[in-house]
N, C-alpha and C positions, 0 to 999 in steps of 0.2 A: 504494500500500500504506500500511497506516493501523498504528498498534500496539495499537490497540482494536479487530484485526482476528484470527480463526480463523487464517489463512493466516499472518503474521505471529509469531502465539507459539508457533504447532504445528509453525511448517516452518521459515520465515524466521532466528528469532531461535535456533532451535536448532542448524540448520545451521551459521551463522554463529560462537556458541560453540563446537560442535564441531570445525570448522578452523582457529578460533584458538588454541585450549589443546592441537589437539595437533601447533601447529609451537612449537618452542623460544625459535627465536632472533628478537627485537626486531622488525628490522626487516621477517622475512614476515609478522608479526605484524600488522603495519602495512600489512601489500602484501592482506592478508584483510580487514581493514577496510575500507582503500581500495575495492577490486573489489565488495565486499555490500555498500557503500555505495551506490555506483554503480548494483550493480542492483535496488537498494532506489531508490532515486531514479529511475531509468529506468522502475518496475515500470509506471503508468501511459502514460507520452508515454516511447517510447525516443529521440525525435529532440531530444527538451531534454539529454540527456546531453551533444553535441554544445557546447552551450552553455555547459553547465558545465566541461568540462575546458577550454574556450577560455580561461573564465573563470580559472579554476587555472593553466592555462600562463603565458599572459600576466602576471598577478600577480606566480608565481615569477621568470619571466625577467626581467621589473623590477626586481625587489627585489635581482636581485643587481649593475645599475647604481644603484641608492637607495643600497645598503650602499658600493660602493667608492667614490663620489664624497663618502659625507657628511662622510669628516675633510678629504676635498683640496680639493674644489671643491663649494661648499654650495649654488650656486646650479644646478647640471648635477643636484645631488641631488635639491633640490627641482623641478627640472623633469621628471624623473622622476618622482616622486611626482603629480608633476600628474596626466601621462601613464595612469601606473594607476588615478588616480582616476577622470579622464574612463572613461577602457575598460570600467572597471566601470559607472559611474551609465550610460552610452551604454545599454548593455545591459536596466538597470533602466527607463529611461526610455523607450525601446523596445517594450518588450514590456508592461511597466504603465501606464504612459502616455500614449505614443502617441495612442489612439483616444481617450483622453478629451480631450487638449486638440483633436485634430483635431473632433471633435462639437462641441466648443464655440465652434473658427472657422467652423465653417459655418452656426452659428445666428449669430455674430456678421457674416457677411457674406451669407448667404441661400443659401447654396451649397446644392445638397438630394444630392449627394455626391462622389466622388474622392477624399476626403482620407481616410476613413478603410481601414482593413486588415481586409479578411472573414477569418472565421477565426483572425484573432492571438491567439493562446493566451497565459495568461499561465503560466510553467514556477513552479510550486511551490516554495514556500521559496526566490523570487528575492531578497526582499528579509530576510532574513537572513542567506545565504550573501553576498551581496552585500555587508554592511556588515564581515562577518569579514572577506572578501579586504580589505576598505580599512581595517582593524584591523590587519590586518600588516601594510600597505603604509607607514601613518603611523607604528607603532612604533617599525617599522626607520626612518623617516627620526630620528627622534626619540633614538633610540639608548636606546630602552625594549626591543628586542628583537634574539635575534641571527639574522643571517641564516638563513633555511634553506638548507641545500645539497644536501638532500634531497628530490625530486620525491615521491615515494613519502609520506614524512612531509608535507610540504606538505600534498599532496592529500587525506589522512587529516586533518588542518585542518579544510579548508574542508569536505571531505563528507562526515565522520564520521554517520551515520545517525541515532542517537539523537535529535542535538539539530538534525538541518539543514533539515529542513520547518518547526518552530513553533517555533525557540529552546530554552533560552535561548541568546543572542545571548554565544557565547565571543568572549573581545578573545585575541588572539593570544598576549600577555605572561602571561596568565593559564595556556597552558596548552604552553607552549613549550617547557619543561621535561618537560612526561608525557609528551611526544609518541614521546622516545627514551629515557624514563629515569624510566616509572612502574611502581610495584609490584601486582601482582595480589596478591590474598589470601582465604582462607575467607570472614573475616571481612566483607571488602568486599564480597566477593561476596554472602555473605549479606541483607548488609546495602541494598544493590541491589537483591537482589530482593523481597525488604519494599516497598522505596521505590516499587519498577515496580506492586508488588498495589496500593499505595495510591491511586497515579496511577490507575491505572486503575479502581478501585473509586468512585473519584470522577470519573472524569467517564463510567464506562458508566451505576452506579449513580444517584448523584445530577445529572449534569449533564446527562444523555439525558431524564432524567427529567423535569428543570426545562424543557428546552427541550420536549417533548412539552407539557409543559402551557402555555408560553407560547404557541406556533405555535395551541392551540385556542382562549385567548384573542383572540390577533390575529387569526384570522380566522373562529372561528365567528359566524355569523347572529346580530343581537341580544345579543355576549358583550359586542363592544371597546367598546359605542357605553350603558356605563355607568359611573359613576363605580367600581363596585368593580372591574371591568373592568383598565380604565386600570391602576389599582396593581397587581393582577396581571401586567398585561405588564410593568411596571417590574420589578416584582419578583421575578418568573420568570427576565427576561432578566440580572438582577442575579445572581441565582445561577448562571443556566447559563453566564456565560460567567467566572466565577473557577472554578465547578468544572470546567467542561471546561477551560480556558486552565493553569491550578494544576498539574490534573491529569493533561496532557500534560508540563509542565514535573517534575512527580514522575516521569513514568517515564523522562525525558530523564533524568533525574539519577541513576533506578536503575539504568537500562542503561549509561550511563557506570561507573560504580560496579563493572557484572558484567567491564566489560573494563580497568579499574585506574582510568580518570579520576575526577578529581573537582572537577565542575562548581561555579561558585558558586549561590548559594542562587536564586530566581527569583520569592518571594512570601513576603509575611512579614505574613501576618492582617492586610492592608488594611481589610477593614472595620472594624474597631477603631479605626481614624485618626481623630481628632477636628479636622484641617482636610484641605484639599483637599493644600495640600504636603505633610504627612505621608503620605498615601493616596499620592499619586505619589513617595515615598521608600520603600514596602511595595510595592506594586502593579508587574508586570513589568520587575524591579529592573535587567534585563540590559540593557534597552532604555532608561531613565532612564540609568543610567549611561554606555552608549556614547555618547547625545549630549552628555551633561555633559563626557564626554573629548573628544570631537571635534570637536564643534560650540560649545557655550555657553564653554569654556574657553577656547579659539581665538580665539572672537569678544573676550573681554577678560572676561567671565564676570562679577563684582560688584568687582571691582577700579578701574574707571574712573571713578566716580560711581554716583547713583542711575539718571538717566536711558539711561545706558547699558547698564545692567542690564537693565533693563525693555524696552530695545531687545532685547536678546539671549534675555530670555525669548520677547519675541514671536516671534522669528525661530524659536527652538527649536521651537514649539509648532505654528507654523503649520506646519513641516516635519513635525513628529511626527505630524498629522494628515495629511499628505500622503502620509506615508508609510506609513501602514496602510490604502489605497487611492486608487485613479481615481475617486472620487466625491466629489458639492459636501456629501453631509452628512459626511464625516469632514475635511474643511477645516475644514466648519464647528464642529465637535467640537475642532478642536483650536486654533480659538479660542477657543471657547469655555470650554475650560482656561486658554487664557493670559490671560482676561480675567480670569479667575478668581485665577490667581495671583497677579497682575500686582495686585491690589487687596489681597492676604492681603498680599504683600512692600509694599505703599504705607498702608493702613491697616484692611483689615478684619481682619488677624489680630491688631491689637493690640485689637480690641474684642472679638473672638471669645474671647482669653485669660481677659478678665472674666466670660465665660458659665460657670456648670457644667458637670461634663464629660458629661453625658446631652442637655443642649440643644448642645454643640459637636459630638457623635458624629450628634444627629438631622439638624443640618445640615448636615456632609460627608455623609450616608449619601444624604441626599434631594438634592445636587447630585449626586455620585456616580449616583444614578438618573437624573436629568434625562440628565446626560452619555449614560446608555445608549441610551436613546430614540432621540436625536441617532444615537447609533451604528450604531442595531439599524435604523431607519428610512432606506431610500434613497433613499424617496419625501419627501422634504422636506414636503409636505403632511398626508402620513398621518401624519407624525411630530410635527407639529404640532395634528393632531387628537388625537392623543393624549394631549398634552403638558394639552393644555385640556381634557380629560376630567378628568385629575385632580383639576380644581377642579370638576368640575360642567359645565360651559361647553359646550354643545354634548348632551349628553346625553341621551337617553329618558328614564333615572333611575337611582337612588342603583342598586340591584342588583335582580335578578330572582330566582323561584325556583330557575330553569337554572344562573345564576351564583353563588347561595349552595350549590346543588349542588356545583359544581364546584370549588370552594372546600374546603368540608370535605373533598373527596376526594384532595387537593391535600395539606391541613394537615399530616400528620404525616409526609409530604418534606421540607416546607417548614419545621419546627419542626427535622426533622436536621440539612436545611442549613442553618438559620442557627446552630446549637449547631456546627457543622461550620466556620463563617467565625470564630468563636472560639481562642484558645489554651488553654480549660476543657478538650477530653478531653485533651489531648495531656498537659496539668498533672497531670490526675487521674491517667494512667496513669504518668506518671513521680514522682509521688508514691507509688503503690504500688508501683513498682519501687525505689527508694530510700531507702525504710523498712527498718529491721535488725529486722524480725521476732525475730528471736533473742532483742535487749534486752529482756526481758521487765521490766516494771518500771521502764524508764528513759526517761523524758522531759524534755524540755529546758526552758529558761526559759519558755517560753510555754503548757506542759504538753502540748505535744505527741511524739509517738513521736520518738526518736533516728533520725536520716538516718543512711545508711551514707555514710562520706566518699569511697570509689571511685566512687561513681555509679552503680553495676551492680546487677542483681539482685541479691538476699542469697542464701549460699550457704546456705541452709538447709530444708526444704522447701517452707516456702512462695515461697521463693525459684524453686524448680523449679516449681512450680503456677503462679505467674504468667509465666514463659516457654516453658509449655505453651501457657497461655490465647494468649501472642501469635502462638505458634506457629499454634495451633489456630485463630484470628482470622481470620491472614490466609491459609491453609487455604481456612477458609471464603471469605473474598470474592473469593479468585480462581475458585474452583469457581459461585461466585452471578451474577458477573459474566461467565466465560465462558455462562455458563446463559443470560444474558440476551443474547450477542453469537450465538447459535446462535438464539436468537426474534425476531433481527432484522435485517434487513438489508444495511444500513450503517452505519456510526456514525464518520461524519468528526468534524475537529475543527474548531473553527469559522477557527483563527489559519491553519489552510492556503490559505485564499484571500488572504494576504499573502505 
């Protein structure tokens, strides 16, 4: 089950609402999450459920030898801590990777098979929920979080529905406190389900869209095999996968929202970043930050010297690629970041500084692109064909009839979203929300209209006219995009096959 799905907001997500708001007390509140989570995650493979509550027992029943040993005996603690580490990665390792390193001993020793597992499935959102259980597991050793002693709350953790197929990626400490002591309200609610129309408006609307149009680039007859080609695949896949990826993470955020949580942020207009580290400080902020806690800090993080920084970047990156799958182009992706950084932090950023900021945004934007190719390509070859189309290299020619066709029909997507990869409308509309309409006559030093210092609509009528229009807004694009999810199919997301 997807949330850009008919079944989903019509049956799923109303149901679910409805048995929460109308049991009273906390903790059944939690026991309904828990269970529509579950069979929100079951809805596909029920036999991965199995998996997941192992995953949750196990954890729990750890944590509560993590927690008693960590003031007495620090070293029984951390061996604990080991213990739920391994249990969990075992799991991850298993089931996502497994078959790929066995494929690759049998080309390394000629084997033609045995080693690998027919049929091993990988269980959906394994490596998310995965990193939360080892989120609690290091907190508590850490004495960043306090024990759960609640199975029920526990398990509402790690399978909370909104965010446990695609992120964002909750750290434990972050949400330990709502788990039995968050407040529902109109307001948030409201405010949710704004967040969920947007998400979703963006990746049925625009990210379905963009992917549509790249899938015909990459493979119709005579499209890929031009230079204008090539940057449309870049640049399709550039769009479609912030606005599907964003856009998942928006309604993660409003659905939290409708049931009291509130997640941290998950994307912050990456393409505006004028280096590669900035873009990876915007860019799926839940995931940056858990290896920063986890990983790069651990390791000694920038504190030991230069050299060992730069150790710790690689190690970080090459795992960040490994961990968004079983294949050699997303290794290679996530060196290819680290080479990347690894030169910003030793000397390309201090030359990059001296550029203006239109040649510093053209050059993150166009590594940024590279990087997708890399990403989007599993064919290592075809993603290299690619990569040399851009320049010409390989090519029939610059562009076709068919291709400037398809282009124009393309353009006025393609000119939303990138107005969309912006913080322009969001400004625009919060600048006419925040005008005192009323002051008639009164502008400020700069000769512009006087702000209202609340933030809020102005109580006046046009204060009501513009929280009509948003009203009426997203109205509309929930009605446009259900419109669209009834003319088609399916519409996965793309982060579910991690």
């Amino acid at each position: 089950m997807v949330f850009s799905s008919l079944i989903f907001i019509f049956f799923f997500l109303n149901l679910t609402l409805g048995l929460y708001y109308m049991i009273p007390k906390r903790i059944w509140r939690n026991c309904v999450l828990f269970v529509m989570s579950l069979i929100f995650y079951g809805w596909g493979e029920p036999v991965y459920i199995l998996v997941m509550i192992f995953s949750v027992t196990s954890a729990f029943l750890l944590g509560f030898f993590i927690s008693k040993y960590r003031e007495s005996n620090i070293k029984l603690s951390r061996l604990f801590l080991i213990i739920s580490v391994c249990v969990s990665l075992a799991l991850l390792f298993f089931f996502k990777y497994f078959n790929f390193v066995a494929e690759n001993l049998m080309l390394l020793t000629g084997q033609n098979g045995g080693l690998v597992i027919e049929g091993l499935k990988l269980p959906i959102g394994i490596s998310f929920y995965t990193f939360q259980i080892m989120s609690y597991s290091i907190d508590l050793y850490r004495g960043d979080a306090n024990l759960q002693k609640n199975y029920v709350s526990f398990g509402t953790y790690v399978t909370l529905f909104p965010q446990l197929i695609a992120g964002p990626i909750v750290r434990y400490k972050d949400v330990d406190a709502q788990l039995n002591g968050r407040t529902e309200s109109v307001a948030l609610f409201a405010s949710g389900v704004r967040r969920f129309i947007t998400g979703m408006s963006k990746k049925v609307l625009i990210g379905d869209g963009a992917a549509a149009v790249y899938e015909y680039f990459k493979s119709a007859s005579g499209v890929s095999n031009t230079v204008a080609g090539a940057w449309m695949i870049m640049l399709c896949f550039t769009i479609h996968i912030y606005y599907d990826f964003s856009g998942y993470s928006d309604m993660a955020i409003g659905l939290g929202r409708m049931f009291g949580f509130r997640f941290l942020e998950n994307f912050d207009y990456p393409y505006i970043s004028t280096t590669i580290s900035e873009f990876w400080r915007r860019w799926h902020i839940s995931l940056g930050t858990w290896f920063r806690e986890y990983v790069y800090i651990p390791l000694g993080g920038n504190r030991n010297g230069k050299l060992k920084q730069l150790r710790n970047l690689a190690i970080v990156w090459l795992l960040t690629g490994f961990w968004h799958g079983a294949n050699w182009n997303y290794i290679i992706w996530g060196v290819y970041y680290g080479i990347i950084l690894i030169a910003e932090k030793m000397f390309l950023g201090a030359l990059i500084e001296k550029l203006p900021r239109i040649l510093r945004h053209v050059y993150t934007l166009f590594l940024v692109g590279v990087g997708w190719i890399i990403f989007s390509f599993t064919d290592a070859g075809a993603g290299f064909d690619c990569f040399r189309a851009l320049f010409g290299s390989g090519c029939d020619s610059f562009t076709t009839a068919t291709v400037t066709y398809q282009i124009l029909r393309a353009l006025p997507l393609m000119i939303v979203a990138i107005l969309g990869c912006t913080p322009l409308p969001k400004k625009l509309w919060d600048r006419l929300c925040t005008v005192d309409w009323t002051a008639e006559g009164k502008l400020d030093s700069r000769g512009k209209p006087v702000e209202r210092s609340d933030g809020g609509c102005p109580s006046s009528a046009a204060g009501w006219v513009f929280s009509g229009i948003g009203t009426a807004g997203s109205l509309f694009l929930f009605v446009l995009s259900v419109a669209y999810l009834v003319n088609s199919s399916f519409s996965p997301f793309l982060y579910f096959i991690f």
